[in-house]
CHARMM-style PDB file with segment names, atoms N, HN, CA, C and O in Angstrom:
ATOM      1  N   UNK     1     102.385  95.453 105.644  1.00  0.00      PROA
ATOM      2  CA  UNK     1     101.927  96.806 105.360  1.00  0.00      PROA
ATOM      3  C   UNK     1     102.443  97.224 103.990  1.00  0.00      PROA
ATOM      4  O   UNK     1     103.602  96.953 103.675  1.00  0.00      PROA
ATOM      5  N   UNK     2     101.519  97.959 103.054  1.00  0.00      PROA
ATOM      6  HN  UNK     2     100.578  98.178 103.309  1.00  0.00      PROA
ATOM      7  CA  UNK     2     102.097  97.978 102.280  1.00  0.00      PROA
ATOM      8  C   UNK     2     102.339  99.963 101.958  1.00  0.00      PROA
ATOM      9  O   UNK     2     101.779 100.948 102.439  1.00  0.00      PROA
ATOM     10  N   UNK     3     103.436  99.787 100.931  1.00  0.00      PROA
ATOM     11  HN  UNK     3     103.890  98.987 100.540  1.00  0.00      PROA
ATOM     12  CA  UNK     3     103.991 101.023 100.563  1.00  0.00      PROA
ATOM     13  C   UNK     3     103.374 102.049  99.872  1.00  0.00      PROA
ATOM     14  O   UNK     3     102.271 101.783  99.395  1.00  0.00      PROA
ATOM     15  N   UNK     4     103.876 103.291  99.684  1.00  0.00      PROA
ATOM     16  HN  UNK     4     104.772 103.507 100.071  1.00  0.00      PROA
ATOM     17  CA  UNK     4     102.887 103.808  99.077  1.00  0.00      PROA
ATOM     18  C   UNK     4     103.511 103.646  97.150  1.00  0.00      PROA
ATOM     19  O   UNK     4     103.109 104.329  96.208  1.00  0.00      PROA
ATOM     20  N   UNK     5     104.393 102.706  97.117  1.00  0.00      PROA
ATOM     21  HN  UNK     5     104.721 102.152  97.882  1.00  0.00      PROA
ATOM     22  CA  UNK     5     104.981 102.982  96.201  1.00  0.00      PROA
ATOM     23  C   UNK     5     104.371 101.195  95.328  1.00  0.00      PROA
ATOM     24  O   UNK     5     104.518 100.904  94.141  1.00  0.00      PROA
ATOM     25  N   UNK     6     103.650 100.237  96.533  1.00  0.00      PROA
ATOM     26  HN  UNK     6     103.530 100.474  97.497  1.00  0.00      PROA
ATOM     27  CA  UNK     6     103.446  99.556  96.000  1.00  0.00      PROA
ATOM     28  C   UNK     6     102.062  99.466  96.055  1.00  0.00      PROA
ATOM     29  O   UNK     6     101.651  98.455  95.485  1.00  0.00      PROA
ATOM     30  N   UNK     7     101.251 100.125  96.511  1.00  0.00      PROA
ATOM     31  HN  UNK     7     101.585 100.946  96.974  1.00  0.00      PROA
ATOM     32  CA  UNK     7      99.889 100.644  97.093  1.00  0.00      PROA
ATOM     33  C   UNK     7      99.548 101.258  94.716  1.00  0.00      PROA
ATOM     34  O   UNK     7      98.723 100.872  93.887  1.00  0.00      PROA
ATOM     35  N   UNK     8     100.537 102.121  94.658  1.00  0.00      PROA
ATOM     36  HN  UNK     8     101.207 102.434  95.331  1.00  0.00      PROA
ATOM     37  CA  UNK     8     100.101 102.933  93.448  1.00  0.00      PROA
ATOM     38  C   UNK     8     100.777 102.063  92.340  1.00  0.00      PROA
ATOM     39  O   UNK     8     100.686 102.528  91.204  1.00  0.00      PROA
ATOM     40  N   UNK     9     101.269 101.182  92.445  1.00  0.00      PROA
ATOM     41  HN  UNK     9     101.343 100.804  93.368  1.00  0.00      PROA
ATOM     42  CA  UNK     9     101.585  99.704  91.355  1.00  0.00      PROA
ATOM     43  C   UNK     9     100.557  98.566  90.874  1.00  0.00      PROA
ATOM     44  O   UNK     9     100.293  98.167  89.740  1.00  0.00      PROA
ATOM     45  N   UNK    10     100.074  98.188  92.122  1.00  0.00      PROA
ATOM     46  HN  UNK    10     100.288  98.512  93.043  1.00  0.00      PROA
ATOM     47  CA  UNK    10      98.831  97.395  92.223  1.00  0.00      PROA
ATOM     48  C   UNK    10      97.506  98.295  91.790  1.00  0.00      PROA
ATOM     49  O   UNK    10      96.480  97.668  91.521  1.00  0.00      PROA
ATOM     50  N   UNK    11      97.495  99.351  91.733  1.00  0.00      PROA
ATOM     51  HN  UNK    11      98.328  99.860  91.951  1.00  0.00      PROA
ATOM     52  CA  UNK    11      96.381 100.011  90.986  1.00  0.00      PROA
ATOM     53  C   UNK    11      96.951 100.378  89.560  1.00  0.00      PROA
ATOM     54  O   UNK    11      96.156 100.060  88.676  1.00  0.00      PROA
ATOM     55  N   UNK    12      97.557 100.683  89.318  1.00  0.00      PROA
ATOM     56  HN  UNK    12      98.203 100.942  90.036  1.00  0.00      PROA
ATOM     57  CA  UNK    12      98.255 101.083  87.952  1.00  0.00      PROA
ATOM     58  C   UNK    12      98.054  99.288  86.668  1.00  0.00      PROA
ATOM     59  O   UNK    12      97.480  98.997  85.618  1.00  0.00      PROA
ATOM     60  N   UNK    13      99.007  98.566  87.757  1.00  0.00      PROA
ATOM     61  HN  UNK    13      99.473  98.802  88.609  1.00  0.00      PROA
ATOM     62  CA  UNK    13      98.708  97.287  87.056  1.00  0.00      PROA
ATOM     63  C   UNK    13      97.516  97.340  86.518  1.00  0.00      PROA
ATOM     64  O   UNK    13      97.366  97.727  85.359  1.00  0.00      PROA
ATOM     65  N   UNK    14      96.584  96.988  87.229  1.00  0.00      PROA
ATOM     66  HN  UNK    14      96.705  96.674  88.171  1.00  0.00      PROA
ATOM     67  CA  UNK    14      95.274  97.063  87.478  1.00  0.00      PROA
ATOM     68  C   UNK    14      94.103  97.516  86.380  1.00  0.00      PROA
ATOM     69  O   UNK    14      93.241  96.838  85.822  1.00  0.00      PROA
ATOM     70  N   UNK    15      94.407  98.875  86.298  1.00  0.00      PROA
ATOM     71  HN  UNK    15      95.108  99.426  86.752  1.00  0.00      PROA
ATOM     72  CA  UNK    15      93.834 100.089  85.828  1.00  0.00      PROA
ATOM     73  C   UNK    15      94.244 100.300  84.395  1.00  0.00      PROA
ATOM     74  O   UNK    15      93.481 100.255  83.430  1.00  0.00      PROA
ATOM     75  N   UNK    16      95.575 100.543  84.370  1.00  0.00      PROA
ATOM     76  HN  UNK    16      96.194 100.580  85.154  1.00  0.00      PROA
ATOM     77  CA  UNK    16      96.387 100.775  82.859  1.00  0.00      PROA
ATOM     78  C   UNK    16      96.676  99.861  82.436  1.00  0.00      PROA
ATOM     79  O   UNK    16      96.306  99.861  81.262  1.00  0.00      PROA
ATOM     80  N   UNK    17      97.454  98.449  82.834  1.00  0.00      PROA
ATOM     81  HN  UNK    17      97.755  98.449  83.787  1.00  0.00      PROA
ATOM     82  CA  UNK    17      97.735  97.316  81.863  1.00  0.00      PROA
ATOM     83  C   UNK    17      96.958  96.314  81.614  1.00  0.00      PROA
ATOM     84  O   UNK    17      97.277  95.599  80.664  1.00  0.00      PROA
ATOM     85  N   UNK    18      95.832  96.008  82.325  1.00  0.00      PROA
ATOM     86  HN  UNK    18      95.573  96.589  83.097  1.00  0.00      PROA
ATOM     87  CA  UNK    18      94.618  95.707  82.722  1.00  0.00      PROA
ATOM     88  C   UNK    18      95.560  94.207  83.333  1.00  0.00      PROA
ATOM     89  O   UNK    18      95.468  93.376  82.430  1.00  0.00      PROA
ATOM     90  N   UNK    19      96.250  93.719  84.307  1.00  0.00      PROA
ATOM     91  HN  UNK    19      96.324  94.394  85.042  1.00  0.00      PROA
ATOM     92  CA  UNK    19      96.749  92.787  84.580  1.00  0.00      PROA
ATOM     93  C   UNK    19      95.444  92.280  85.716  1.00  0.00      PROA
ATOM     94  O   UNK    19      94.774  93.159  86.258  1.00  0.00      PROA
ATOM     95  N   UNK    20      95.203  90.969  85.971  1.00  0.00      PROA
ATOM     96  HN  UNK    20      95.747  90.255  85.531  1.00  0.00      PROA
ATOM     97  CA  UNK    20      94.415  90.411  86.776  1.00  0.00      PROA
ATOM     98  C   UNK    20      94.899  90.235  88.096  1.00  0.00      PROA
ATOM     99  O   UNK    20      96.115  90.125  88.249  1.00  0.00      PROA
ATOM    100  N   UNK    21      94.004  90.184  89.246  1.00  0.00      PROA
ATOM    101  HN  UNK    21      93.016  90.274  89.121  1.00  0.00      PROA
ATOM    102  CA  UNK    21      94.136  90.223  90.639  1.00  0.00      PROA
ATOM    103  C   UNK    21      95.325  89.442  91.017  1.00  0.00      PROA
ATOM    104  O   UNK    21      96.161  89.947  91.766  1.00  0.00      PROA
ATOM    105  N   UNK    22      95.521  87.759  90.366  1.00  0.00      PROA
ATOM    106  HN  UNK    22      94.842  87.349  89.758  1.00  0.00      PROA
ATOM    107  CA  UNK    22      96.119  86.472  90.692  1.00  0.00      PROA
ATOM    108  C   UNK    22      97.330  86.800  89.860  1.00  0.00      PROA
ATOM    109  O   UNK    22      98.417  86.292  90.136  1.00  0.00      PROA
ATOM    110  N   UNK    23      97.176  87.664  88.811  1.00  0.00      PROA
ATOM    111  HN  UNK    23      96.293  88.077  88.586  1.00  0.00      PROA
ATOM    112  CA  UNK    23      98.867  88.320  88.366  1.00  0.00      PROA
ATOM    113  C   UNK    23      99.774  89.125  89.207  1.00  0.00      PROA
ATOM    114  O   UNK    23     100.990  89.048  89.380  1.00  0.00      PROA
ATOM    115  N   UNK    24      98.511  90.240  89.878  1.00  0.00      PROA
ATOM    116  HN  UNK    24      97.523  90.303  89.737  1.00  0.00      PROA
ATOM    117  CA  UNK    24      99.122  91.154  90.585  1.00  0.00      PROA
ATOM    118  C   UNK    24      99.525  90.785  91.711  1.00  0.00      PROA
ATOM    119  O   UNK    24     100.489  91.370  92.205  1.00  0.00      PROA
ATOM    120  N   UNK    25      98.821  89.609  92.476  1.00  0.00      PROA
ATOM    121  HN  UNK    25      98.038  89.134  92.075  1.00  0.00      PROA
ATOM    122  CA  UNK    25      99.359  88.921  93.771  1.00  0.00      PROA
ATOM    123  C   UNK    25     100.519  88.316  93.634  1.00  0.00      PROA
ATOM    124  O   UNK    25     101.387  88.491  94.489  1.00  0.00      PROA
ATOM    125  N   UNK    26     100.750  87.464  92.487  1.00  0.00      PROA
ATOM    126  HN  UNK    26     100.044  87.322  91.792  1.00  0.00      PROA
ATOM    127  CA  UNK    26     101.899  86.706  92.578  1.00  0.00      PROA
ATOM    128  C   UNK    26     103.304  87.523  92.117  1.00  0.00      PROA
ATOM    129  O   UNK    26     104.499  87.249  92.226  1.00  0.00      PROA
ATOM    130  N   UNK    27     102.703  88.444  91.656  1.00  0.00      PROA
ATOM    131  HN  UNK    27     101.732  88.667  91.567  1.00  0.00      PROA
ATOM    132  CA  UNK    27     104.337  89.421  91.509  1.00  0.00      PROA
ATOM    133  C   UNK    27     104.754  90.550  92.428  1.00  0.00      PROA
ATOM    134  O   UNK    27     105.684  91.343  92.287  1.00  0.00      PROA
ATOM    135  N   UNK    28     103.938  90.457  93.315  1.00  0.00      PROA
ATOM    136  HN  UNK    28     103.183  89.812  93.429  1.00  0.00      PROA
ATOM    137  CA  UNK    28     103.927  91.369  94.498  1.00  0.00      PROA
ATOM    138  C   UNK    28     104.533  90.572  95.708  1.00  0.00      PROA
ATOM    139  O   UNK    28     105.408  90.911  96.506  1.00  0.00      PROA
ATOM    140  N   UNK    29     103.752  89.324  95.598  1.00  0.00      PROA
ATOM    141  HN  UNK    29     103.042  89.048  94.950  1.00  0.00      PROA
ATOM    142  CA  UNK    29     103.958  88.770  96.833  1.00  0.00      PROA
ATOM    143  C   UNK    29     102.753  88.902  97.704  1.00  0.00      PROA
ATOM    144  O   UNK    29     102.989  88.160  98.658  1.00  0.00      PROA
ATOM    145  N   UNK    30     101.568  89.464  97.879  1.00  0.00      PROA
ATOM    146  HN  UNK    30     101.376  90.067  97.104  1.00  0.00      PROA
ATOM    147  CA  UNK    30     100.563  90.000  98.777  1.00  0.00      PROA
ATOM    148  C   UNK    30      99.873  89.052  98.401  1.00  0.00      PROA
ATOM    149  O   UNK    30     100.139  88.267  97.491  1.00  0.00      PROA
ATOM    150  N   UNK    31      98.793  89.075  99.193  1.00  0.00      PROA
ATOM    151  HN  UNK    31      98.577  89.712  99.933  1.00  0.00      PROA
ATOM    152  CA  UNK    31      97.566  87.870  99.355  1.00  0.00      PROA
ATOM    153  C   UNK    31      96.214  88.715  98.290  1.00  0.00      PROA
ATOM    154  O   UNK    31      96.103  89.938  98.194  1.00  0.00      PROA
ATOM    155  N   UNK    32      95.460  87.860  97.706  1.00  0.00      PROA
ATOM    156  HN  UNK    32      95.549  86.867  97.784  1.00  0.00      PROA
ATOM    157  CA  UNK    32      94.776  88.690  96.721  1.00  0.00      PROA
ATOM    158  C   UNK    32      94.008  89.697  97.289  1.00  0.00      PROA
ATOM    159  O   UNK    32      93.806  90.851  96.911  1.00  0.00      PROA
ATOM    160  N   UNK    33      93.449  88.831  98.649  1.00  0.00      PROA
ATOM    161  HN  UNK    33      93.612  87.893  98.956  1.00  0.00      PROA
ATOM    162  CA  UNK    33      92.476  89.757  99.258  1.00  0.00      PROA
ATOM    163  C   UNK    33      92.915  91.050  99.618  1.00  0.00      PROA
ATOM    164  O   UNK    33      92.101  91.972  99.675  1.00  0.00      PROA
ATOM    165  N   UNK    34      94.519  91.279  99.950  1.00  0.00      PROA
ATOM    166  HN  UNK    34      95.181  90.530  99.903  1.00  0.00      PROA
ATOM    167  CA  UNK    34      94.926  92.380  99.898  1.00  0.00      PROA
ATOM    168  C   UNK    34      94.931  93.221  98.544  1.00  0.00      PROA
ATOM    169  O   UNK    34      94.807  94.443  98.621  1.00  0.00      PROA
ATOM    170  N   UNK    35      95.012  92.864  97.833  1.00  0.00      PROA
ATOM    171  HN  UNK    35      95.112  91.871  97.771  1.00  0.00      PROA
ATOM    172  CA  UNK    35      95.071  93.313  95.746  1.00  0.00      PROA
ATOM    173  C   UNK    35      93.598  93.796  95.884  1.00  0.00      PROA
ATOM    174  O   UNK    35      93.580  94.929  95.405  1.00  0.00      PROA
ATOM    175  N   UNK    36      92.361  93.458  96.317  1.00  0.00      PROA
ATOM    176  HN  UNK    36      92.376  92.537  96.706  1.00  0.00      PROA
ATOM    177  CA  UNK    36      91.254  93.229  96.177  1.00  0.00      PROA
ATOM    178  C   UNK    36      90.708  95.051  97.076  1.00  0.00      PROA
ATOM    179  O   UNK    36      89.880  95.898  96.743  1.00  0.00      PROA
ATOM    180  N   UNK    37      91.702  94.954  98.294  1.00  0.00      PROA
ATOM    181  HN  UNK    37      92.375  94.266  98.565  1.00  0.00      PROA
ATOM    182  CA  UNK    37      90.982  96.023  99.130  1.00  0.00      PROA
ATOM    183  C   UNK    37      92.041  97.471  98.682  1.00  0.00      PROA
ATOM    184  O   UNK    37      91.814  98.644  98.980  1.00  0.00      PROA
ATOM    185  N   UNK    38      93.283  96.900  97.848  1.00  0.00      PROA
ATOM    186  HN  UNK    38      93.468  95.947  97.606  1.00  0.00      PROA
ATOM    187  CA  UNK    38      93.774  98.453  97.577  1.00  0.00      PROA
ATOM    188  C   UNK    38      92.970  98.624  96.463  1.00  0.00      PROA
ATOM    189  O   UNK    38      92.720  99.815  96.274  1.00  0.00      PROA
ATOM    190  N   UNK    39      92.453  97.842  95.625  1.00  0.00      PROA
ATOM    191  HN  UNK    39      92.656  96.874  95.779  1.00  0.00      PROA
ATOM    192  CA  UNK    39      91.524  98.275  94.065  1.00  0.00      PROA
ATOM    193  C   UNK    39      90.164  98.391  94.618  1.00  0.00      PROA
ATOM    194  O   UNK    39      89.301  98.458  93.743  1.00  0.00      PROA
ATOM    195  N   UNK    40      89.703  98.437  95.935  1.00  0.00      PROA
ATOM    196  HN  UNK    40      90.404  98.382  96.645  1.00  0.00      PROA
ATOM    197  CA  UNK    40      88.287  98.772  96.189  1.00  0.00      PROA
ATOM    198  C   UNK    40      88.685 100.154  96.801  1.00  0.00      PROA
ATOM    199  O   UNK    40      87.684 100.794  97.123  1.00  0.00      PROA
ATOM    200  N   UNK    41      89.605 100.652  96.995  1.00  0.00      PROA
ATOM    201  HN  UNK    41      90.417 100.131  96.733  1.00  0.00      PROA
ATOM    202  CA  UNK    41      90.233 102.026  97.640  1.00  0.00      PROA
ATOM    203  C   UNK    41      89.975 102.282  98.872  1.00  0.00      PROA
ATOM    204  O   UNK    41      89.341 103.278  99.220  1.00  0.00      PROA
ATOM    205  N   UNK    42      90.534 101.225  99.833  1.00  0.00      PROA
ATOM    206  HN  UNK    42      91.048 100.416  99.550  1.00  0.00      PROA
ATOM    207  CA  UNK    42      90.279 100.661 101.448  1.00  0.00      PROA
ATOM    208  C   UNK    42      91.546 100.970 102.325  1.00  0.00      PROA
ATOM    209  O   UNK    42      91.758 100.532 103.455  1.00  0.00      PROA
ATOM    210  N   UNK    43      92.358 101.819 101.577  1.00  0.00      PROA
ATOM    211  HN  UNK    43      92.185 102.175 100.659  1.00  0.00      PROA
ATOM    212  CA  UNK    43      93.753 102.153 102.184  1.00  0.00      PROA
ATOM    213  C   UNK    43      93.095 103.021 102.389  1.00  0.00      PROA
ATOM    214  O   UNK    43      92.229 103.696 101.832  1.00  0.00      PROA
ATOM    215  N   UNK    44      94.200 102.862 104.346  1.00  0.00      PROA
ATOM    216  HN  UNK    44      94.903 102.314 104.798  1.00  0.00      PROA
ATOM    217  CA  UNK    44      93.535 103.709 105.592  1.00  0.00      PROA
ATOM    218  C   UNK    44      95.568 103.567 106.349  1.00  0.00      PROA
ATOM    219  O   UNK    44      95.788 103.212 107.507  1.00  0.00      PROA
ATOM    220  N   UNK    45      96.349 103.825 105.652  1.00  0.00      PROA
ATOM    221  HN  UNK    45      96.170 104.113 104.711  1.00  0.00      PROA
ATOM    222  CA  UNK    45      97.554 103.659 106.222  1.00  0.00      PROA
ATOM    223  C   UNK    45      98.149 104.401 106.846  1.00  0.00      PROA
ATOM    224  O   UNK    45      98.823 104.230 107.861  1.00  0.00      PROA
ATOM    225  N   UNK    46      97.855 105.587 106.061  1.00  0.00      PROA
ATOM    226  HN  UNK    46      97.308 105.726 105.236  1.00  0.00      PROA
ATOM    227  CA  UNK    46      98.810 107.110 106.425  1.00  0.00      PROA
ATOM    228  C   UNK    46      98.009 108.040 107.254  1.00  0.00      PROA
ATOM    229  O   UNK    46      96.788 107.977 107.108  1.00  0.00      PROA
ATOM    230  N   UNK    47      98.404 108.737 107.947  1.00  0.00      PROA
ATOM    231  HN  UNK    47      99.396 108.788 108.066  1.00  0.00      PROA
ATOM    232  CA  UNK    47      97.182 109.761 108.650  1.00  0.00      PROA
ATOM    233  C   UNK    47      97.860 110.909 108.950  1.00  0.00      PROA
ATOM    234  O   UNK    47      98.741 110.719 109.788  1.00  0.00      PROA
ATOM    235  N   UNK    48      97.771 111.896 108.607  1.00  0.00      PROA
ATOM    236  HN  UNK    48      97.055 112.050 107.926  1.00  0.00      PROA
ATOM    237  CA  UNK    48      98.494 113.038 109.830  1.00  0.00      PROA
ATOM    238  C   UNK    48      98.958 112.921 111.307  1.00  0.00      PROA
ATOM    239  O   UNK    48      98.303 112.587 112.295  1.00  0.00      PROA
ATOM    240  N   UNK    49     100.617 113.385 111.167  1.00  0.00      PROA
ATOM    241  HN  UNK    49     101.149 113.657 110.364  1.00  0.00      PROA
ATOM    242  CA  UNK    49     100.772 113.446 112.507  1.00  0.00      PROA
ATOM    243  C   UNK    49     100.227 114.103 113.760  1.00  0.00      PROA
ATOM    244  O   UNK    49     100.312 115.324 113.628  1.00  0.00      PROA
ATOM    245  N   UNK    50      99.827 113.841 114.645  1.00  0.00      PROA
ATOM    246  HN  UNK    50      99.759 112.849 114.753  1.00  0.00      PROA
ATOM    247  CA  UNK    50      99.215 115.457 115.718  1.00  0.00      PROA
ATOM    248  C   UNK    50     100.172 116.386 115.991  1.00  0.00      PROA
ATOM    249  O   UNK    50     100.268 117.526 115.537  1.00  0.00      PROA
ATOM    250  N   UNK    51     100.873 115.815 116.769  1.00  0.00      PROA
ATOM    251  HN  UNK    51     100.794 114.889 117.138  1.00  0.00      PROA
ATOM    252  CA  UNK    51     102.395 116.713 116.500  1.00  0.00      PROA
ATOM    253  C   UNK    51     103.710 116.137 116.748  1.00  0.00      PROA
ATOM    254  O   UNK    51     104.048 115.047 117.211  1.00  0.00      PROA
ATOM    255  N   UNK    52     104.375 117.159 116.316  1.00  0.00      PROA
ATOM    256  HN  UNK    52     104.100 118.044 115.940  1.00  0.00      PROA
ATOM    257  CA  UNK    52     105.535 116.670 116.904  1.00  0.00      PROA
ATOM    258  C   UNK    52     106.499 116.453 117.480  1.00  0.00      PROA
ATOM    259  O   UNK    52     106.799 117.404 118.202  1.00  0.00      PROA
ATOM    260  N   UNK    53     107.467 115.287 117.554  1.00  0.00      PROA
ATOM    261  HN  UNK    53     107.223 114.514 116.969  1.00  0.00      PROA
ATOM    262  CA  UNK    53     107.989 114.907 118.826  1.00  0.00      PROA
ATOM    263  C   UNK    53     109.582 115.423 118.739  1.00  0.00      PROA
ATOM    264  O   UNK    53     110.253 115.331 117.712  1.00  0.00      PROA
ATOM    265  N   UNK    54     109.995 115.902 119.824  1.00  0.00      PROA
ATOM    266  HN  UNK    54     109.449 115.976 120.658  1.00  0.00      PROA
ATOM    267  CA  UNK    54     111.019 116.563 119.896  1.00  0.00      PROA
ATOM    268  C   UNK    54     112.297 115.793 120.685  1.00  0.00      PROA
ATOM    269  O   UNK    54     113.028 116.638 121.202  1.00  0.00      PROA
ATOM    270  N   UNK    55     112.675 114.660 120.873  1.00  0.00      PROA
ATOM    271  HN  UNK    55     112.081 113.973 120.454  1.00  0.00      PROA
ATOM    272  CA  UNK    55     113.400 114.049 121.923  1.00  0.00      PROA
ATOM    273  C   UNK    55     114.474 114.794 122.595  1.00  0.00      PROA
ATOM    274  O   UNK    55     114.692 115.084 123.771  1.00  0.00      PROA
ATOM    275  N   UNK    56     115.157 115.044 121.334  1.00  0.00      PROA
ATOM    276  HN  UNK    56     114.980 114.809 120.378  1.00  0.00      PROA
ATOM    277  CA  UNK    56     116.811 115.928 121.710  1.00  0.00      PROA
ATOM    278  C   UNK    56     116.580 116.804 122.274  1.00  0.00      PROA
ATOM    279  O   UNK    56     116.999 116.871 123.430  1.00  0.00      PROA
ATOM    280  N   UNK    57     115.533 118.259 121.520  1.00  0.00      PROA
ATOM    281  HN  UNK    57     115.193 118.204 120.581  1.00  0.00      PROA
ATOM    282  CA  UNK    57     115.520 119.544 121.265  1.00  0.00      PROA
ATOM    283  C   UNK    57     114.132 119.595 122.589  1.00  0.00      PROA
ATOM    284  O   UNK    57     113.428 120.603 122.647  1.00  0.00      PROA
ATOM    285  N   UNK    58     113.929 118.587 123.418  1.00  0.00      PROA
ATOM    286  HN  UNK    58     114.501 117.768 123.371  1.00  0.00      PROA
ATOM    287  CA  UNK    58     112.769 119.099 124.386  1.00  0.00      PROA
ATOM    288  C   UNK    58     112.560 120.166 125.307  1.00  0.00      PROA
ATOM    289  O   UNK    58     111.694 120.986 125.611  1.00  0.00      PROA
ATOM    290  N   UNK    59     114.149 119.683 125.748  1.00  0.00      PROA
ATOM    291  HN  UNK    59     114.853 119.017 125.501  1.00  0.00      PROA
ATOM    292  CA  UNK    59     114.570 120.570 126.819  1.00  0.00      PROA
ATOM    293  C   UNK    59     115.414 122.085 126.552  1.00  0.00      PROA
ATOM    294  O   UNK    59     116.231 122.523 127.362  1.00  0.00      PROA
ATOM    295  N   UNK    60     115.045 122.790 125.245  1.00  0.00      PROA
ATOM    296  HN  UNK    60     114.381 122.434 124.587  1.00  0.00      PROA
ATOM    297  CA  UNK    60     115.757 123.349 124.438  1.00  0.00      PROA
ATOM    298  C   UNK    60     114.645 124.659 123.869  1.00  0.00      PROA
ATOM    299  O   UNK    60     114.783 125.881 123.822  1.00  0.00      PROA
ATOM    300  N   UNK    61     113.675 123.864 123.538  1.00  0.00      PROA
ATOM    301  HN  UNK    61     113.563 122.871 123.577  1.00  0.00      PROA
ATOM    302  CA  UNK    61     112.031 124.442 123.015  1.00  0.00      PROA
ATOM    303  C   UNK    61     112.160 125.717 123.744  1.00  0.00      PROA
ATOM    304  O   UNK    61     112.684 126.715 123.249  1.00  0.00      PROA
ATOM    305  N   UNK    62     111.575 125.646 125.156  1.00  0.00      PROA
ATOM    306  HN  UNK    62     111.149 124.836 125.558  1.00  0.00      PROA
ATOM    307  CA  UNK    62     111.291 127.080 125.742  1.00  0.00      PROA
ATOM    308  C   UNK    62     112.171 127.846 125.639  1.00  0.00      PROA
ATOM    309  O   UNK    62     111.986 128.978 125.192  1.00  0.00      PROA
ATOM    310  N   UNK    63     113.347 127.401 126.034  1.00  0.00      PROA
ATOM    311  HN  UNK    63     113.498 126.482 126.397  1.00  0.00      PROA
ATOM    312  CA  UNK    63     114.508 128.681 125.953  1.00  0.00      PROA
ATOM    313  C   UNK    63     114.795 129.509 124.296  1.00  0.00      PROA
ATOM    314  O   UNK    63     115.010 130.711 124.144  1.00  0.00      PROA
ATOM    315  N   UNK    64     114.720 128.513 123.262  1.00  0.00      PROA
ATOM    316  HN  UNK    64     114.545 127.536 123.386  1.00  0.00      PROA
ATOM    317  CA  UNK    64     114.687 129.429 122.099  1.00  0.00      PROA
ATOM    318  C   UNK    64     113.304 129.420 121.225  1.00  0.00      PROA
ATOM    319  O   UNK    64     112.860 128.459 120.597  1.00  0.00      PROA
ATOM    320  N   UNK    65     112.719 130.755 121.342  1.00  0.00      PROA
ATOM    321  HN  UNK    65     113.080 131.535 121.852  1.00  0.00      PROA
ATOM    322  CA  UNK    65     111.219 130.024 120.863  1.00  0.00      PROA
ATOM    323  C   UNK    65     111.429 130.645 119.606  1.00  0.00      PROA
ATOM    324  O   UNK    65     112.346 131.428 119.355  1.00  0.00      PROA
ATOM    325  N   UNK    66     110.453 130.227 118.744  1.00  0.00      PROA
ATOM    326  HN  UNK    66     109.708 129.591 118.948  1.00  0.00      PROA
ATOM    327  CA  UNK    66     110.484 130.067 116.949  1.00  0.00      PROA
ATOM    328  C   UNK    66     109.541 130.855 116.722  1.00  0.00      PROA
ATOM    329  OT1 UNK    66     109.184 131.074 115.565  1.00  0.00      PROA
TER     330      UNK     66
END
């Protein structure tokens, strides 16, 4: 999975230094076809949470409400 920190490297490479796919794979480490689907803009990684989860504070919620 990749980062969002290496997600915006592999396009930058890319884009601004004009470095090639088989450059950007081998200094990353990723497979090209991966290089291939973050520069076709196919990142689907992150999503909004629905909500959220309270483990500690569950049993805590009703009694002090916000």
């Amino acid at each position: 999975m990749l980062t969002v920190d290496q997600y915006s490297y592999i396009r930058t490479a890319h884009r601004v230094y004009g470095k090639a796919i088989k450059q950007i794979a081998r200094e990353t480490g990723h497979s090209k076809n991966t290089v291939k689907k973050v520069l076709r803009g196919e990142y689907s990684g992150y999503k909004p949470r629905i909500g959220q989860a309270y483990p500690v504070l569950a049993p805590y919620i009703q009694t002090f409400p916000v």
